[in-house]
VOFIDREN-144621 format. One line per 4 residues: number of its first residue (from 1); their letters; for each residue z, x, y of N, C-alpha, C. Coordinates in steps of 0.05 Angstrom, whole numbers, plus 5000, padded with zeros to 4 digits. Atoms other than C-alpha are relative to their C-alpha. Layout:
<nodes>
NUM = a = Z X Y Z X Y Z X Y ~ ...
</nodes>
This chain:
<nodes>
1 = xxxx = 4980 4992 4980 3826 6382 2796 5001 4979 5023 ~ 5009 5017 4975 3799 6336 2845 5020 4973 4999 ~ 4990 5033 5013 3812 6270 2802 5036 5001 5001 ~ 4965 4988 4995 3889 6306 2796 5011 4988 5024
5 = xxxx = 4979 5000 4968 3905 6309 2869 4997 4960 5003 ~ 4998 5034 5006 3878 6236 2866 5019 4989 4993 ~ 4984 5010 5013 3922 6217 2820 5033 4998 5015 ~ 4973 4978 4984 3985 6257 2860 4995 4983 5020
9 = xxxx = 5003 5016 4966 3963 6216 2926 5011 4974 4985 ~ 4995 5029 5007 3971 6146 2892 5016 4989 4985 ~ 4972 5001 5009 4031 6162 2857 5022 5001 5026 ~ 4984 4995 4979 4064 6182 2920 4997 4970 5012
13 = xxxx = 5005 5030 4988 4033 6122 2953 5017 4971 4988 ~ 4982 5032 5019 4065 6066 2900 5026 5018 4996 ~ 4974 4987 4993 4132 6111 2904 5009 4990 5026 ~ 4996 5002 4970 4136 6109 2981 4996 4960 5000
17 = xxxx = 5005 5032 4999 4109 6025 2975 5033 4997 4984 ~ 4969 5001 5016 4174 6025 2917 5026 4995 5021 ~ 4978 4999 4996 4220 6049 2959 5004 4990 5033 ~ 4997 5017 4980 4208 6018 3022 5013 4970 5001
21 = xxxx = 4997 5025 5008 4207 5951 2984 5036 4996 4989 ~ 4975 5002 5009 4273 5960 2962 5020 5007 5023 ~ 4982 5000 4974 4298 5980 3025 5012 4974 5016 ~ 5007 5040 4984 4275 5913 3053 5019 4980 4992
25 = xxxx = 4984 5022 5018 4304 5877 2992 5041 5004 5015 ~ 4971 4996 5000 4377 5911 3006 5003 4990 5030 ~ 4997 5011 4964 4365 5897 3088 5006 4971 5006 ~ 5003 5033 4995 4356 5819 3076 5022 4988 4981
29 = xxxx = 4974 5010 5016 4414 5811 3025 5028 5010 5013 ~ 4974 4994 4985 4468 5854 3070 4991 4987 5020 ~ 4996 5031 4979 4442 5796 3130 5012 4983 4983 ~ 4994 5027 4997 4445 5746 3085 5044 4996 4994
33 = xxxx = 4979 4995 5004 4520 5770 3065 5020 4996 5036 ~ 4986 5007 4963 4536 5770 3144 5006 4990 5006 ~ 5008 5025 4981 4508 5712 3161 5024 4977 4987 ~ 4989 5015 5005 4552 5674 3102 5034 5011 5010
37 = xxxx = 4968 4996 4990 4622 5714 3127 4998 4997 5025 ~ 5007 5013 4982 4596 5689 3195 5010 4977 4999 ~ 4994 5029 5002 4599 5614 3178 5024 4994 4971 ~ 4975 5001 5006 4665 5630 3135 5015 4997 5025
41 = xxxx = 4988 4995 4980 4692 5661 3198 5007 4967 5015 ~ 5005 5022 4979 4672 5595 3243 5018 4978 4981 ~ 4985 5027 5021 4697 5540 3183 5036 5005 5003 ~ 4979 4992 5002 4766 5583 3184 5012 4995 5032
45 = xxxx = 4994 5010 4973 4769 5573 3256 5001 4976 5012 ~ 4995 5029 4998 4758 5504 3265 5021 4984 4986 ~ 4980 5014 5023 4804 5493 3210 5034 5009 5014 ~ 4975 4989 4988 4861 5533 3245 5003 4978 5028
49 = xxxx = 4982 5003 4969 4857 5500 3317 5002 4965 4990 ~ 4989 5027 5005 4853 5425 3280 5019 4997 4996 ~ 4976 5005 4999 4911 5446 3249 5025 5003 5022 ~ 4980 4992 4978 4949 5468 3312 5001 4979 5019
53 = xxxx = 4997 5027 4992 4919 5396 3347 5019 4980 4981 ~ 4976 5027 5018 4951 5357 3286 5030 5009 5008 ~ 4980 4990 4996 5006 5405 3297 5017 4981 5022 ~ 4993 5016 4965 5018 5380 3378 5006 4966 4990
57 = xxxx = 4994 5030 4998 5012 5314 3360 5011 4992 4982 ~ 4979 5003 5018 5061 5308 3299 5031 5006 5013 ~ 4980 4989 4990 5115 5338 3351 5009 4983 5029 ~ 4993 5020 4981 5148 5297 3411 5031 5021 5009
61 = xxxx = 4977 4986 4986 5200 5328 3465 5020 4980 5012 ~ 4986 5020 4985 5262 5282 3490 5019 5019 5015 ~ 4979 4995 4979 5319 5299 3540 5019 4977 4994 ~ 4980 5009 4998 5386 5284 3514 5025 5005 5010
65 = xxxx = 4976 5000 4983 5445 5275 3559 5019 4979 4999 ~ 4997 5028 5004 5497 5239 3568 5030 5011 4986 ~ 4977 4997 5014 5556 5242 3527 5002 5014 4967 ~ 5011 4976 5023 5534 5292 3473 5010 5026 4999
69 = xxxx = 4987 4978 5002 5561 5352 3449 4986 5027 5012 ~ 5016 4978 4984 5505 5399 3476 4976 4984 5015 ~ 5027 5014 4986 5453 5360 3524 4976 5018 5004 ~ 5012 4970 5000 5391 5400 3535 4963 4976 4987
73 = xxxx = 5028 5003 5004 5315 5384 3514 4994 5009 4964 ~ 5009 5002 5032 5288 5374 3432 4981 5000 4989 ~ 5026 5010 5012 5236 5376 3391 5005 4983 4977 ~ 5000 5021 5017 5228 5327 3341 4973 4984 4989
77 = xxxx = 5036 5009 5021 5171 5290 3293 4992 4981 5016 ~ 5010 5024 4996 5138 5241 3314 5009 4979 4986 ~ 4987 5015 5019 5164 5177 3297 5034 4995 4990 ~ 4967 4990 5007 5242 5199 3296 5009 4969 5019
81 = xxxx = 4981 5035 4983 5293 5143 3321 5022 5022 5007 ~ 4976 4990 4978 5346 5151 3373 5021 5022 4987 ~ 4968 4984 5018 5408 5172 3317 4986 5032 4991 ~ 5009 4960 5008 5361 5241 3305 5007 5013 5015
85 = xxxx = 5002 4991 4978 5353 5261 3374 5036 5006 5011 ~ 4965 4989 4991 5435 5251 3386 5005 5024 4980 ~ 4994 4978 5017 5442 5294 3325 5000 5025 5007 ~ 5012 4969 4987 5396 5348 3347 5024 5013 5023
89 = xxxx = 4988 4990 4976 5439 5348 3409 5032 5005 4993 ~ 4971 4991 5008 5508 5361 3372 5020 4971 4996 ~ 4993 5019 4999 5526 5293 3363 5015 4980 5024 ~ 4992 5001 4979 5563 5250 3410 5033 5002 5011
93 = xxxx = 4973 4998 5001 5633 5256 3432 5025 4986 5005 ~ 4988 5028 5003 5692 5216 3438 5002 4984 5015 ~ 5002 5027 4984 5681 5184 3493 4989 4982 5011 ~ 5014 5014 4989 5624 5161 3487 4993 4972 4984
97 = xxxx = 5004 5022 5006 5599 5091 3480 4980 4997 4976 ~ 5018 4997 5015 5562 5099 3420 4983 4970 4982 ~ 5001 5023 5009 5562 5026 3399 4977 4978 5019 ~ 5021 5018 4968 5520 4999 3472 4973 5021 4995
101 = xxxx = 5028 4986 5002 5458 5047 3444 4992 4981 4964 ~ 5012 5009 5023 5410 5019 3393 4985 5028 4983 ~ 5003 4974 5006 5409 5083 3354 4974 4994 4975 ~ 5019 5005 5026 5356 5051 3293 4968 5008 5029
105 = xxxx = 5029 4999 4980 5302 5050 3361 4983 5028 4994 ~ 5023 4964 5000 5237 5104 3353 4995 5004 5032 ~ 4996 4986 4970 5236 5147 3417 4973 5009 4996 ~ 5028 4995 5000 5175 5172 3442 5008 5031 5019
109 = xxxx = 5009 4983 4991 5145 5228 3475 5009 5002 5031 ~ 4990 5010 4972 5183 5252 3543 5025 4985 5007 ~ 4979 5017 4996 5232 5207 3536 5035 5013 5007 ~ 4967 4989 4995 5306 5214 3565 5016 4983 4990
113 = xxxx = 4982 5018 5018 5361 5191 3524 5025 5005 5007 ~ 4970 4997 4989 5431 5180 3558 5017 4984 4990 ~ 4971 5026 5023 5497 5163 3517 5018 5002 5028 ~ 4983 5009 4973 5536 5125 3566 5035 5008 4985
117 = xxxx = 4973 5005 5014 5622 5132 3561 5002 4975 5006 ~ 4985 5028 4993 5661 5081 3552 5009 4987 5022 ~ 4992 5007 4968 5684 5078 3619 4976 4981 5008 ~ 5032 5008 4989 5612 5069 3638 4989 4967 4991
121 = xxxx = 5010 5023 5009 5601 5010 3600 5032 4988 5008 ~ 4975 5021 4990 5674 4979 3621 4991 4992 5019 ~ 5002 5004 4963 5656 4993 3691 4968 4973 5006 ~ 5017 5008 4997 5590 4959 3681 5000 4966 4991
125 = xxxx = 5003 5023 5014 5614 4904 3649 4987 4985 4972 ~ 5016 5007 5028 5576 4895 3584 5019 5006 4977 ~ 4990 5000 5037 5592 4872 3512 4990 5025 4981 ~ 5006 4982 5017 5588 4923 3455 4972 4997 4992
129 = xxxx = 5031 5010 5008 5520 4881 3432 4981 5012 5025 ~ 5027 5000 4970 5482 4889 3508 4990 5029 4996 ~ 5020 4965 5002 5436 4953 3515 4995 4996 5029 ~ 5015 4994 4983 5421 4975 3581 4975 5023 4999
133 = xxxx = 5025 4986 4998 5349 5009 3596 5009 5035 5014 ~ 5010 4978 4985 5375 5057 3643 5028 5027 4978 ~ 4988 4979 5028 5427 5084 3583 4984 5012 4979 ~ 5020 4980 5024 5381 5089 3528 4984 5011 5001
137 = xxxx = 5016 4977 4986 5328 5110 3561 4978 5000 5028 ~ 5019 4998 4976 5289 5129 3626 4979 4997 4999 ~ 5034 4996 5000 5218 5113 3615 4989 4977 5014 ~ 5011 5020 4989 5215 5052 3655 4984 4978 4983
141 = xxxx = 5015 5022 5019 5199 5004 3596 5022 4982 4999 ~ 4970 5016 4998 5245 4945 3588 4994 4990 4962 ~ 5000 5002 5025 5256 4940 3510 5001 4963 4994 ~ 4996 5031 4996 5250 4862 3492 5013 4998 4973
145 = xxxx = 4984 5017 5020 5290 4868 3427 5028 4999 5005 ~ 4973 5000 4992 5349 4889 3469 5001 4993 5032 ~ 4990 5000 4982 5348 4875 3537 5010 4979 5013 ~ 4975 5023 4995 5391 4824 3571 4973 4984 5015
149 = xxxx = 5030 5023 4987 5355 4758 3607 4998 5013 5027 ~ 5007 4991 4975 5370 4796 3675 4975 5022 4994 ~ 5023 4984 5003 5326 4855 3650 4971 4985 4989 ~ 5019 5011 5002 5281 4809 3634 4993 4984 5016
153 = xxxx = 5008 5015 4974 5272 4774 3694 4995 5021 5016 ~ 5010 4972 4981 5256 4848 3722 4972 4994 4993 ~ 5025 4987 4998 5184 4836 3699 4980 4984 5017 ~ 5021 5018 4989 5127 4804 3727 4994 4968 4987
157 = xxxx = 4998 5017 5018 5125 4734 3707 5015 4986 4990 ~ 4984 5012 5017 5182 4719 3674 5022 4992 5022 ~ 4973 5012 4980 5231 4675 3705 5028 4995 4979 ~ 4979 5016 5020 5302 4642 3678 4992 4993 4975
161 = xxxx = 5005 5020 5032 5265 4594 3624 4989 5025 4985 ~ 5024 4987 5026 5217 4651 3590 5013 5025 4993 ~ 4984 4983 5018 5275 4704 3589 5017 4983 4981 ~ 4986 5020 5023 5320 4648 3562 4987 5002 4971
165 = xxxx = 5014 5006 5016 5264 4631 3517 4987 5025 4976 ~ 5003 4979 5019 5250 4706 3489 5023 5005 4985 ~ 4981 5000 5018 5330 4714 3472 5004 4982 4984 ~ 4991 5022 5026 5331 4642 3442 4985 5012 4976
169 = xxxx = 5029 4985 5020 5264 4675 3397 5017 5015 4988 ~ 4979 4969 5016 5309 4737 3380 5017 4990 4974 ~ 4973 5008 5015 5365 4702 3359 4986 4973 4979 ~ 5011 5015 5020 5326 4657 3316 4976 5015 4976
173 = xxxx = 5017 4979 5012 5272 4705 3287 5005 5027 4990 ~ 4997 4965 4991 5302 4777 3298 4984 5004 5013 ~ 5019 4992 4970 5273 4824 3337 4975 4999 4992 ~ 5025 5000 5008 5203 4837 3355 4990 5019 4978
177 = xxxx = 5002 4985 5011 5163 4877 3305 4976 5020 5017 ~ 5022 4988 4978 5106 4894 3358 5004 4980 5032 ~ 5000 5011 4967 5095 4876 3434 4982 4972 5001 ~ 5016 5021 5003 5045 4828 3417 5008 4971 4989
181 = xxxx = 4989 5022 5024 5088 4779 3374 5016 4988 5033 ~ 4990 5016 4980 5123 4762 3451 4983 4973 5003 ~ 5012 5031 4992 5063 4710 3458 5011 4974 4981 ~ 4994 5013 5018 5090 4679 3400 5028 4980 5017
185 = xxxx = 4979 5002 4992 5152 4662 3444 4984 4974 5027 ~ 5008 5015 4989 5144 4586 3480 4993 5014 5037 ~ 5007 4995 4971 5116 4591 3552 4984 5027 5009 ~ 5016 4960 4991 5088 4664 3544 4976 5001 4990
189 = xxxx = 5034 4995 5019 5009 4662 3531 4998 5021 5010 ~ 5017 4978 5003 4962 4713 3539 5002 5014 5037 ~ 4998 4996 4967 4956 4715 3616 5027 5022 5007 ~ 4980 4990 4997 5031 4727 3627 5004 5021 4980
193 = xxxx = 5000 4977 5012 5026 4782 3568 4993 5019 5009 ~ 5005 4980 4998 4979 4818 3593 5010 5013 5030 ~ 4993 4992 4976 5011 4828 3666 5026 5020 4990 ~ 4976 4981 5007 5072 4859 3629 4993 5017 4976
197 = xxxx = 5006 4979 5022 5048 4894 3569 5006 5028 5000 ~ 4995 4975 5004 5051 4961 3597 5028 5004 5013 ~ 4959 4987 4983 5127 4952 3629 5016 4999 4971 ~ 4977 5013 5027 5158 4930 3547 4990 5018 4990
201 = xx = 5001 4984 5020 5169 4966 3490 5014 4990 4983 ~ 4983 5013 5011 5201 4948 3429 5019 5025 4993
</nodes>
């Protein structure tokens, strides 16, 4: 009877050890289940706000006015050229000068884009070829594959001979393909580049 209850204790005992142990087991496999929809969670999140940074920076805002069928503020890709941005805005209308804009140009971020009329360019005096800065656009850059030798004698540096000497370049080369290809142009080294670099654009 004795040896019995014995027995009855140390059954209970490796029962109760059993089922503890399996408790344990299920406690450390629903963490480790946590812990990996944890570092799902975090991977899914990082992955969402990169895409919403690539997002921002794939997208660019201009301000078109001007002689356009609806003027007003755009979004647009990154990388778009002038003839989008008029689109966006309803195209332009008849009276405007559509021929004195370099509509192939890529616009940037911010940028204001004004279609001049015809008037405007009578009154101003300019050929169908000339581009003015403060038509195509406001950003205070002076474009060097279009701007006249006076706008180019707006910068630092450049006198008569080295605007001369960038349109003679033009008209012999085409335009620039980057800002950097100006040194290429006689009288313009590095010095005089880098004083204007941040007023050009192509």
């Amino acid at each position: 009877m004795r040896r019995t209850r014995e027995n009855m204790r140390r059954m209970l005992i490796l029962v109760s050890v059993l089922f503890l142990y399996g408790c344990s087991g299920d406690m450390q496999k629903q963490q480790a289940e946590l812990t990996e929809v944890k570092e799902i969670k975090e991977v899914q999140t990082e992955e969402n706000l990169s895409e919403a940074e690539q997002s921002d920076e794939e997208e660019i805002w201009v301000h078109v006015c001007g002689e356009v069928a609806a003027p007003g503020v755009y979004q647009l890709p990154a990388g778009s050229r002038l003839y989008e941005a008029i689109e966006m805005a309803g195209g332009m209308t008849e009276r405007a000068a559509g021929e004195s804009l370099n509509q192939a140009e890529k616009i940037e971020d911010g940028q204001q884009i004004y279609v001049p009329s015809k008037e405007e360019i009578s009154g101003a005096g300019l050929n169908n070829g000339q581009q003015m800065a403060e038509f195509s656009a406001d950003d205070g850059k002076v474009n060097i594959n279009t701007a006249s030798k006076e706008q180019l004698m707006s910068l630092a540096g450049i006198g008569e001979t080295k605007a001369s000497a960038i349109i003679r370049y033009r008209e012999e080369h085409g335009e620039f393909h980057n800002i950097d290809e100006l040194m290429q142009v006689e009288g313009i080294k590095e010095g005089t580049f880098n004083k204007i670099k941040d007023q050009i654009k192509i």
